[in-house]
N, C-alpha and C positions, 0 to 999 in steps of 0.2 A: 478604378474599381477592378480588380480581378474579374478574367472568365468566367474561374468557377470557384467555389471554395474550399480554401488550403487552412485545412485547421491547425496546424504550424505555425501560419501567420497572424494566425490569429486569438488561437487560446492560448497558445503557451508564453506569449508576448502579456495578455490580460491575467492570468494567473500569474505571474514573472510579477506584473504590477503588486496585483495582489498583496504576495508575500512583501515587495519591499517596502509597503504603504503601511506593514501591521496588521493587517485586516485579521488575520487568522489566530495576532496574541492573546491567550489571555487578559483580559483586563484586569484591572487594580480592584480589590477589593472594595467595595463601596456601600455597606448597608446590606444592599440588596443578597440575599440566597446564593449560592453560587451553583452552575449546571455544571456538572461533567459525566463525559459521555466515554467510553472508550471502544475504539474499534477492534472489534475481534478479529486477531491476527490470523490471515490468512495461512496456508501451507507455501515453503518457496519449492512447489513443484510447476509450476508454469506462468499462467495468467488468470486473473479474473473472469468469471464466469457472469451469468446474470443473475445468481443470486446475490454472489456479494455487488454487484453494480445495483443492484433494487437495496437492500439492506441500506448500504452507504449513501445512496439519494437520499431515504430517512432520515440516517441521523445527522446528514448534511442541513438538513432541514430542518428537525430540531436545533440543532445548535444553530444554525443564522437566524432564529426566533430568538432566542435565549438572550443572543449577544443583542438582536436589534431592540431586545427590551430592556437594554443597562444591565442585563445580571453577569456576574463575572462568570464566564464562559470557557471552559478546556474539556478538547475533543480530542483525545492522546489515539494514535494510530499505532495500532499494533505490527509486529512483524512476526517472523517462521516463529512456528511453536509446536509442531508435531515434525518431530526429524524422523520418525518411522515412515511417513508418507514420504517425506523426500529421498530418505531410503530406498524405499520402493521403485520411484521414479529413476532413481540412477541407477537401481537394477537393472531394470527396466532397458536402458540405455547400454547397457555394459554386456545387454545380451545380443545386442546388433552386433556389438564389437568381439561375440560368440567368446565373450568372461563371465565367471561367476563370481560372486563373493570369497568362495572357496578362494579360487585361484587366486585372486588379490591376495588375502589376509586381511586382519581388521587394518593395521594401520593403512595399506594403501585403499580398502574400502574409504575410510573417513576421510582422506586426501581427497577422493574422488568427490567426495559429498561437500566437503567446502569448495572444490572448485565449484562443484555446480552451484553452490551458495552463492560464491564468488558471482558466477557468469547471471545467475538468474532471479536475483535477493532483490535486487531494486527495481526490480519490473514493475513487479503489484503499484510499488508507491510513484512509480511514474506511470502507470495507467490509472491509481487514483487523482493525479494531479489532471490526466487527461478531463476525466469526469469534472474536473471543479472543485472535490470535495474539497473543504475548508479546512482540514485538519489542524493542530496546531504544530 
């Protein structure tokens, strides 16, 4: 047994399970109503907050009911959907580096804003995976 606990070794190995076991597909149509839920897509300006960690418990929770009562089940996870906030946040950024937007121009503004895309777009859904949630 470990010292102490390395959630490394241990969530993201049962999560890892998780996924290759199915747990999180859709199921096949079967009679029963079908649930879907979808997750309102975060901003890609940093990380998860406690709201969306409290939201996401919910409808992690609705849907592992839904699914452990045979209904065909899909929990669609959202991503960036307000680029004026991510905007903002690379502003934000690009004033440490004492830039404006001005002095960029649009196109290397938007350069700027897919790199941060780039660097910082899959964070949310790997500290979703931290939480558990089941997404599909």
């Amino acid at each position: 047994m470990l010292p102490r606990y390395d959630p490394q070794a241990v969530e993201q190995v049962l999560y890892q399970w998780w996924e290759s076991a199915g747990l999180f597909k859709p199921c096949v149509p079967n009679g029963k109503e079908p649930f879907t839920i979808f997750l309102p897509p975060p901003n890609v300006t940093g990380g998860l907050h406690m709201g969306h960690a409290m939201f996401a418990t919910i409808e992690d929770i609705l849907t592992r009911f839904h699914r452990m009562r045979g209904r065909p089940t899909f929990w669609l996870p959202g991503t960036d959907h307000a680029g004026m906030a991510t905007q903002l946040v690379v502003e934000k950024e690009l004033t440490k580096d004492r830039l404006t937007c001005d002095q960029l121009g649009p196109e290397n503004l938007l350069k700027c804003v897919w790199k941060w895309k780039e660097e910082k777009g899959d964070y949310i859904n790997v500290q979703m995976q931290r939480l558990g949630a089941s997404c599909d």
